[in-house]
Structure formats: C-alpha cells, structure tokens
C-alpha atoms as a printed R data frame, in Angstrom:
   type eleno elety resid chain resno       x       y       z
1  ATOM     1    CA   UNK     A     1 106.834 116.618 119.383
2  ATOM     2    CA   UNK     A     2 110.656 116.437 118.170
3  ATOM     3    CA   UNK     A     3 111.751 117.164 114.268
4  ATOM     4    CA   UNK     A     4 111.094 113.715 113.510
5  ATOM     5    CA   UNK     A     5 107.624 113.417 114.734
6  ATOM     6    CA   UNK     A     6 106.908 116.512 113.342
7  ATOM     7    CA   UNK     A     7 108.190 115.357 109.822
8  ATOM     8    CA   UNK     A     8 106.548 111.623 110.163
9  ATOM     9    CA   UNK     A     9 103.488 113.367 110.327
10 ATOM    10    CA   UNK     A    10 103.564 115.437 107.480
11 ATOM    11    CA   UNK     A    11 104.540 112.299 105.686
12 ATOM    12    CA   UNK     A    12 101.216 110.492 106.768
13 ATOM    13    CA   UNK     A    13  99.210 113.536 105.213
14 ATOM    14    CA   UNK     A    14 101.273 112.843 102.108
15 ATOM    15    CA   UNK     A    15 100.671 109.347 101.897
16 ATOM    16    CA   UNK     A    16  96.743 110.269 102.667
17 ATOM    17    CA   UNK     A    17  96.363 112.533  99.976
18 ATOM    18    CA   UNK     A    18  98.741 109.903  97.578
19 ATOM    19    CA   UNK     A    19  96.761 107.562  98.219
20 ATOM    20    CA   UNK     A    20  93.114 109.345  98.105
21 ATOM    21    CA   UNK     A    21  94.270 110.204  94.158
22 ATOM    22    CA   UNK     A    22  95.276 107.253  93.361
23 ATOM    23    CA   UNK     A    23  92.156 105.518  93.817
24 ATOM    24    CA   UNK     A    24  90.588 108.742  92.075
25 ATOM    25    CA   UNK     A    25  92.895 107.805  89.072
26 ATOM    26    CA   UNK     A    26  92.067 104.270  88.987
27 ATOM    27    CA   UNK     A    27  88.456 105.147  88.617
28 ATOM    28    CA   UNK     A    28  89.319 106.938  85.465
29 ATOM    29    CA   UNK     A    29  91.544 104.671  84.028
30 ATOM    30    CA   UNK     A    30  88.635 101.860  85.059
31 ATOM    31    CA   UNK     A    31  86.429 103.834  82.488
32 ATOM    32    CA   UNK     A    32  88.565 104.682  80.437
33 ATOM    33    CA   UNK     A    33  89.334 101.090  79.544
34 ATOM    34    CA   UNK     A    34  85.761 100.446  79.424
35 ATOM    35    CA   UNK     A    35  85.769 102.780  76.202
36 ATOM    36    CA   UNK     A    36  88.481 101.418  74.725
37 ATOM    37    CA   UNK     A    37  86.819  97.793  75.404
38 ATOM    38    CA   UNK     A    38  83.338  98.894  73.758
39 ATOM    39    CA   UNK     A    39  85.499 100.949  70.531
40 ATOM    40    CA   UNK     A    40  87.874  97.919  70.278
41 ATOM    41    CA   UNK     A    41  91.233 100.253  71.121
42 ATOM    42    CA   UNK     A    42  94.170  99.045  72.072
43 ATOM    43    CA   UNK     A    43  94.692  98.855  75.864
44 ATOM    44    CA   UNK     A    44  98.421  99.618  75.715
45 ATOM    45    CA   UNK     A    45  99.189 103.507  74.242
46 ATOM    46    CA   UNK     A    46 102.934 103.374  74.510
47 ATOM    47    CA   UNK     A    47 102.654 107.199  73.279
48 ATOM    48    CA   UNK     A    48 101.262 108.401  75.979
49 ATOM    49    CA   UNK     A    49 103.097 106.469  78.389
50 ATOM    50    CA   UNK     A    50 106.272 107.974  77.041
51 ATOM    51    CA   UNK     A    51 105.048 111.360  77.124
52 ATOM    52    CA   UNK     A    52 104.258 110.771  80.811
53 ATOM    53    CA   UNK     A    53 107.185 109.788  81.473
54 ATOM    54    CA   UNK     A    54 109.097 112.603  79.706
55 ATOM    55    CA   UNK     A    55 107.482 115.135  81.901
56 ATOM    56    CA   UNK     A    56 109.167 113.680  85.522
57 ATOM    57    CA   UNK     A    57 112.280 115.249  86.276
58 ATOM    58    CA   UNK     A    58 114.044 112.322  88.361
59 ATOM    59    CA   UNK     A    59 114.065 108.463  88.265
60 ATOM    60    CA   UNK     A    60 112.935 108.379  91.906
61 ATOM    61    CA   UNK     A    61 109.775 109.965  89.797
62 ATOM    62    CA   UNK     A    62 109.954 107.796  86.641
63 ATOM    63    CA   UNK     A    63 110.020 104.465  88.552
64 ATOM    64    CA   UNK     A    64 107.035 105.319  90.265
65 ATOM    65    CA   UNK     A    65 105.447 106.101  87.704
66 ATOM    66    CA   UNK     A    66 105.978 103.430  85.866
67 ATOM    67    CA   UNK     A    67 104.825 100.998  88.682
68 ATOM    68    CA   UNK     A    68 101.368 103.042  88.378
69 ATOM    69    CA   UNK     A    69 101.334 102.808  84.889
70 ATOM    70    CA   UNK     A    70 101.658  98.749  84.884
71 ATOM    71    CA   UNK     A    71  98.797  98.907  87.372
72 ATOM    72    CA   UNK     A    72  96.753 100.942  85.626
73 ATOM    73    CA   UNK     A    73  97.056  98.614  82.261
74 ATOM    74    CA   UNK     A    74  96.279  95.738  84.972
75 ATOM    75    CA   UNK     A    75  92.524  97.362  85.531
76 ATOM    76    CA   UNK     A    76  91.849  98.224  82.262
77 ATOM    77    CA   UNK     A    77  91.557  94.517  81.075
C-alpha cells in the first residue's frame, strides 16, 4: 500500500467510529427529548448549545457541530 492508501484507510476507521457515536448520541438525545416531552421543557436550550460550542477550538469544528446540533433538535420533536 502507498501513503495514500495507507491514510484512506485510517480515514474509513474514523468515519466508522464517527459514525458508530453518532447514532449512540442520537439515542440519547431521542430520550432525552422524550423527558422534556413528558415534563413539558423546552426542546431548544440555546445555553447549552452555546456552551458546546464554546468548547471547539476551530470553525472546521463549530460548523460541524452545529449541523449535529440542528439534527439532534430534529429527533427530539
């Protein structure tokens, strides 16, 4: 295998293991909006998604982020 190859394929176990928690965190935020649905919360917790996003170091990060974020409010509906 050349450099590339080499490097594509540590990639793929990246995206494996992205993707793996992912749908582990979608299973929390599933329940987790099934709380706030039975104790009548708000969905939305801007506070928290601010302090998420204050802990990322680098847009790349931040945009990301925020693309999971919007999904997660998506499931918890």
């Amino acid at each position: 295998m050349d450099e590339i190859e080499n490097l594509r394929e540590k990639i793929n176990n990246i995206d494996s293991k992205i993707a793996l928690l992912l749908k582990e965190r979608l299973a929390s935020v599933q329940k987790i909006g099934d709380t706030k649905k039975s104790k009548n919360l708000p969905i939305i917790d801007i506070g928290r998604e601010e302090r998420i996003l204050s802990t990322l170091d680098t847009d790349y990060e931040k945009e990301i982020f925020k693309i999971i974020l919007s999904e997660s409010r998506k499931h918890q509906v």
